[in-house]
C-alpha positions as CSV (number, residue, x, y, z in Angstrom):
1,X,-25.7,-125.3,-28.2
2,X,-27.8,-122.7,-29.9
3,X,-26.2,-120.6,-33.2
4,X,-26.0,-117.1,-32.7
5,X,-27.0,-115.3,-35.5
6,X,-24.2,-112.8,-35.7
7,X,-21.7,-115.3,-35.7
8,X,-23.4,-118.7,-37.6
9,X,-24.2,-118.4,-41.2
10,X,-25.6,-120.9,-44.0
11,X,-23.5,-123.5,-46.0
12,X,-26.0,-124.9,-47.9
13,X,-29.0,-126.1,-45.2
14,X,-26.6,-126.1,-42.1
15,X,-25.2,-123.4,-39.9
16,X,-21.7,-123.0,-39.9
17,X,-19.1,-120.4,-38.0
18,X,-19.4,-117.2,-40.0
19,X,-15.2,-118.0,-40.3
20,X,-15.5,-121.0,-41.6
21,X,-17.8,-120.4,-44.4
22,X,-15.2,-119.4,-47.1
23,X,-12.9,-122.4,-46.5
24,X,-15.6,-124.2,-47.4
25,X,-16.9,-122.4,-50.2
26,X,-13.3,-122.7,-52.1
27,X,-13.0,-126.3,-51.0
28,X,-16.2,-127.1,-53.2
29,X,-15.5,-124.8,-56.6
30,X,-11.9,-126.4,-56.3
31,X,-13.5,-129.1,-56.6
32,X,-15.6,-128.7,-59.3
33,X,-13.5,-126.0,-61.0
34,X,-12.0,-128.2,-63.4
35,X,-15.7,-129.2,-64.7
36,X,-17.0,-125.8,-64.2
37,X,-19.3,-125.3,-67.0
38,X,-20.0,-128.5,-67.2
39,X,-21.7,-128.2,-63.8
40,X,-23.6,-124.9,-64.9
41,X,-24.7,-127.2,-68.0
42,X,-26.0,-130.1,-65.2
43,X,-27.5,-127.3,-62.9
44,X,-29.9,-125.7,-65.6
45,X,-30.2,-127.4,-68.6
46,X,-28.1,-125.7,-70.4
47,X,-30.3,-122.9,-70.5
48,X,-27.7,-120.6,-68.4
49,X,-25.9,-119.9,-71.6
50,X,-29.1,-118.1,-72.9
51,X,-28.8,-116.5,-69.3
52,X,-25.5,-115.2,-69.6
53,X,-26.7,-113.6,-73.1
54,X,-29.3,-111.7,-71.7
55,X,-27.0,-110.7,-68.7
56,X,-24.4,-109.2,-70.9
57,X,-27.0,-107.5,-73.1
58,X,-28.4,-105.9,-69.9
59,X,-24.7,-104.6,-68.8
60,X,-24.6,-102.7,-71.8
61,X,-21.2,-102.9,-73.3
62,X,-19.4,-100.4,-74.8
63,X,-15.8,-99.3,-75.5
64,X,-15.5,-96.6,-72.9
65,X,-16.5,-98.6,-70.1
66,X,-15.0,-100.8,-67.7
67,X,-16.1,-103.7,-65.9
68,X,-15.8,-105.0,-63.0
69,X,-16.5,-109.2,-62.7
70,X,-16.9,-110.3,-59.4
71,X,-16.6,-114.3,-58.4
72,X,-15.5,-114.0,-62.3
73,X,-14.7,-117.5,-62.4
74,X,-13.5,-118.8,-65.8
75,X,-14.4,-115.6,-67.4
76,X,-17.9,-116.3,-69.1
77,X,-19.5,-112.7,-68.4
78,X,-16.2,-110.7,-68.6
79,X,-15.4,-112.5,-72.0
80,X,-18.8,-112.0,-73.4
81,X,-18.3,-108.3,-72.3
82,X,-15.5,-108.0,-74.5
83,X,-16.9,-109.5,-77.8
84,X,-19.7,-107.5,-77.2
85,X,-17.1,-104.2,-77.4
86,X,-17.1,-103.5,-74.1
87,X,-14.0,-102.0,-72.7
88,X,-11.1,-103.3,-70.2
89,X,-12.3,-105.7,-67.9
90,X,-11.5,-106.9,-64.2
91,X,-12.4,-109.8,-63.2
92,X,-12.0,-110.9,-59.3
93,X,-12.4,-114.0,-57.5
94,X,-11.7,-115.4,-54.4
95,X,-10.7,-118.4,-55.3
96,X,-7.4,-119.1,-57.3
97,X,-8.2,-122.4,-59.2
98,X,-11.4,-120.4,-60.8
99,X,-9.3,-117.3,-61.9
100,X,-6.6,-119.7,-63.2
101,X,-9.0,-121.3,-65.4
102,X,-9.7,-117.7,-66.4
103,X,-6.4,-116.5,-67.3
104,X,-6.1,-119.5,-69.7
105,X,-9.1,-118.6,-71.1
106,X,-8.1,-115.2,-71.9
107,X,-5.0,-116.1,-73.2
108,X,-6.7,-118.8,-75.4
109,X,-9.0,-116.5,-76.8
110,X,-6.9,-113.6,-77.2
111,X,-8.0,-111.4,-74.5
112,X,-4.8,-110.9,-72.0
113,X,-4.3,-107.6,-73.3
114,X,-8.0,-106.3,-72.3
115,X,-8.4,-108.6,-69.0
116,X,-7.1,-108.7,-65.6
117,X,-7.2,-110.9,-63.0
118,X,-7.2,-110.5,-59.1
119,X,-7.8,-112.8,-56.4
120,X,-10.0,-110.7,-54.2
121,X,-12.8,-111.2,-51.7
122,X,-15.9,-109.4,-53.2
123,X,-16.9,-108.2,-49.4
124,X,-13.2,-106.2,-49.2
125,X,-12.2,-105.3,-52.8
126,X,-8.5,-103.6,-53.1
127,X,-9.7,-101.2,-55.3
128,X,-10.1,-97.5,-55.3
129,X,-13.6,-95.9,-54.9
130,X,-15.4,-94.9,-57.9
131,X,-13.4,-96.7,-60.2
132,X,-15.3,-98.6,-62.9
133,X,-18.4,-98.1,-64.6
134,X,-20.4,-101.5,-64.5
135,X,-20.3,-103.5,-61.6
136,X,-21.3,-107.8,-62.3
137,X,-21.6,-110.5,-60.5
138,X,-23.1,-113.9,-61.9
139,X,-23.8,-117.3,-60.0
140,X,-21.5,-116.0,-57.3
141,X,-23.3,-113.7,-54.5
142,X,-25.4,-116.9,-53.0
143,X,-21.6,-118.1,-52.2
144,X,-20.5,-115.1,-50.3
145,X,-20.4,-114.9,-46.4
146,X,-22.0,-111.4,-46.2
147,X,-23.8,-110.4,-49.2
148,X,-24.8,-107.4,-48.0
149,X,-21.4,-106.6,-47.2
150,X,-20.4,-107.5,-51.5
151,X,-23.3,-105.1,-52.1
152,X,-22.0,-102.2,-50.4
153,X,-18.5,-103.4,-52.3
154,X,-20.1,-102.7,-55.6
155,X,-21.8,-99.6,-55.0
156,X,-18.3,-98.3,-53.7
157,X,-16.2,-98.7,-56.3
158,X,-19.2,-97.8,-59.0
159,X,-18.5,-94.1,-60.5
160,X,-21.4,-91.7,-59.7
161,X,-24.5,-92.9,-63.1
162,X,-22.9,-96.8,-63.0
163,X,-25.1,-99.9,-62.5
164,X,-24.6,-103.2,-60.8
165,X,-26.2,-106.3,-62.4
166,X,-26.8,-109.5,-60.4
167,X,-27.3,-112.9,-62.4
168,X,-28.8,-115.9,-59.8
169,X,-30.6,-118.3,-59.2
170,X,-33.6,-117.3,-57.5
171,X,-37.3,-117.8,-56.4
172,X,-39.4,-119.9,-58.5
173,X,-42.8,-117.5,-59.8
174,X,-44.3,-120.5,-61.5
175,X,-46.0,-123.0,-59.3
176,X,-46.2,-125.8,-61.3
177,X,-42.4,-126.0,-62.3
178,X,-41.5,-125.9,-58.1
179,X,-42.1,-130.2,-57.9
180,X,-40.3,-130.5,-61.1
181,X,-37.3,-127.9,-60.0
182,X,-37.3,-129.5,-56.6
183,X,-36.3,-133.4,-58.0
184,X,-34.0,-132.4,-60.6
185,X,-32.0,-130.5,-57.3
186,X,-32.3,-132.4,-54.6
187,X,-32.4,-136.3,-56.6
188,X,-30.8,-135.9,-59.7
189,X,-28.4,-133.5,-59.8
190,X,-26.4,-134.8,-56.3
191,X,-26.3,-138.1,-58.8
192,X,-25.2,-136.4,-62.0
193,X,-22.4,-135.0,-59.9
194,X,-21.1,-138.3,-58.1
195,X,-21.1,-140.1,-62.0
196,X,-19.4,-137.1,-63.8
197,X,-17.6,-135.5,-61.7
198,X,-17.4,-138.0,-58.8
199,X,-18.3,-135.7,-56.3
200,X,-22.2,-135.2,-55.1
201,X,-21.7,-133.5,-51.8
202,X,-20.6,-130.3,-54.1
203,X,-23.0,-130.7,-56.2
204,X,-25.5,-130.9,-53.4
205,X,-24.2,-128.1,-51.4
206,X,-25.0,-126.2,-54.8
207,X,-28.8,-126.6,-54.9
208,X,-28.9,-126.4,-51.3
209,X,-27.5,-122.9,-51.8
210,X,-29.7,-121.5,-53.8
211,X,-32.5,-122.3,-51.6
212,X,-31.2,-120.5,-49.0
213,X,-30.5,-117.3,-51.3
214,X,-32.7,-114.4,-50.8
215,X,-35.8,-113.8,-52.6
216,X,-36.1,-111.1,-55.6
217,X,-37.9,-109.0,-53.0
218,X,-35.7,-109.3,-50.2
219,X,-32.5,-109.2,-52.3
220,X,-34.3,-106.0,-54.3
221,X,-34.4,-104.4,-50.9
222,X,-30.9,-105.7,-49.6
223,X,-29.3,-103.3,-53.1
224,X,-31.5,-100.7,-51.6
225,X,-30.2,-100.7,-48.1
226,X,-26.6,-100.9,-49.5
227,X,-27.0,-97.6,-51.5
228,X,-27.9,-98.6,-54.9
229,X,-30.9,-96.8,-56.4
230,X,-33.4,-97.4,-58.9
231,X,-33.7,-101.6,-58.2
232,X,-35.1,-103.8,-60.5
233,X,-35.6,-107.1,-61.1
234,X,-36.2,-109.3,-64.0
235,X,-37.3,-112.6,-63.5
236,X,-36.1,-115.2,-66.1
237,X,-37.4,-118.7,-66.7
238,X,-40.1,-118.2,-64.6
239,X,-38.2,-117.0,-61.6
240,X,-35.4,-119.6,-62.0
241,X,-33.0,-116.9,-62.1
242,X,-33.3,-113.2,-61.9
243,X,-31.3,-109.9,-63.1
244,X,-31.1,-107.6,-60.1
245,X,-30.3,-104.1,-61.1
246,X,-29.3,-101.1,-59.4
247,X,-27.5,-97.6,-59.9
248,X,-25.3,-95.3,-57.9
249,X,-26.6,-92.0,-58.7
């Protein structure tokens, strides 16, 4: 049987029914939910902390604007938007064991009153055109059926001068790390997750994912065929992960 493109899409390296893909998707951060950062931790080094401090610097937070967190998880960007004195934050997220997570963050860390919390998918957001004022998404697009369809999302609810920031894993820009970043993904990691959180196939699904992710180029031109203008890209740890920027003028 041969996959038809408009209605097989990846999971990882195989093709799976375009319908099925989100079952799966929350099947796996169910899974690892629970160990959530701990996974981020196995994934990059650690180094996705420094990540998240550059992403939130690049949002630019302040107290008369609102964010909008998609895949906002257990709350690491829309958190570090807050300290940072940004101003009310949404955070989204299709699946409910993340956002629960989330809201026990917020309540933990004294941040109910300035965060709320939807389950939503990113690709049909039940929110009002030009609503907020930053758009995010971090470690989440690469798990999303149609990411073109999430990019048109953003732009959409963005008020006219408001920015959406990407943070993912991306395209490797120094040769010599590729061998190096290849066996930690593909041999260790798969181990690291059967042993600590006794489940590899997530864990495996995970780098598989970001293989499949677009480039910075072709993602820079995906924002720019879903509206957003001004694209850039910044490439961090040599191309490990990127910021992808855009505007809706």
């Amino acid at each position: 049987m041969t996959d038809n493109p408009a209605t097989t899409v990846d999971f990882g390296y195989r093709s799976v029914d375009r319908a099925e893909k989100a079952g799966m998707v929350k099947a796996v951060f169910d899974s690892v939910a629970p160990r959530y950062d701990l996974m981020n931790d196995l994934m990059s080094l650690g180094i996705h902390r420094v990540w998240k401090r550059i992403f939130i610097g690049d949002l630019q937070p302040r107290p008369n604007r609102t964010l909008l967190d998609l895949a906002g998880g257990t709350g690491d960007i829309g958190f570090g938007w807050l300290k940072r004195g940004g101003g009310p934050v949404l955070l989204t997220d299709i699946n409910n064991a993340m956002l629960s997570a989330g809201r026990d963050r917020a309540l933990n860390r004294g941040f109910a009153n300035d965060a709320g919390f939807i389950v939503a998918d990113a690709e049909a957001l039940p929110l009002p055109d030009r609503c907020v004022d930053r758009v995010s998404i971090a470690f989440g697009l690469r798990n999303c059926t149609d990411k073109s369809a999430v990019l048109r999302e953003a732009r959409r609810v963005l008020k006219p001068g408001g920015r959406f920031l990407c943070l993912e894993f991306s395209r490797v820009t120094v040769h010599a790390l590729t061998p190096v970043y290849d066996a930690w993904s593909f041999k260790v990691l798969p181990r690291l997750g059967r042993m600590v959180a006794g489940d590899a196939d997530s864990y495996r699904y995970l780098a598989e994912s970001i293989r499949t992710f677009p480039d910075q180029a072709t993602l820079a031109a995906m924002m720019g065929q879903a509206g957003l203008a001004r694209v850039a890209v910044r490439n961090l740890s040599g191309g490990i992960a990127a910021i992808h920027s855009g505007w809706r003028l």
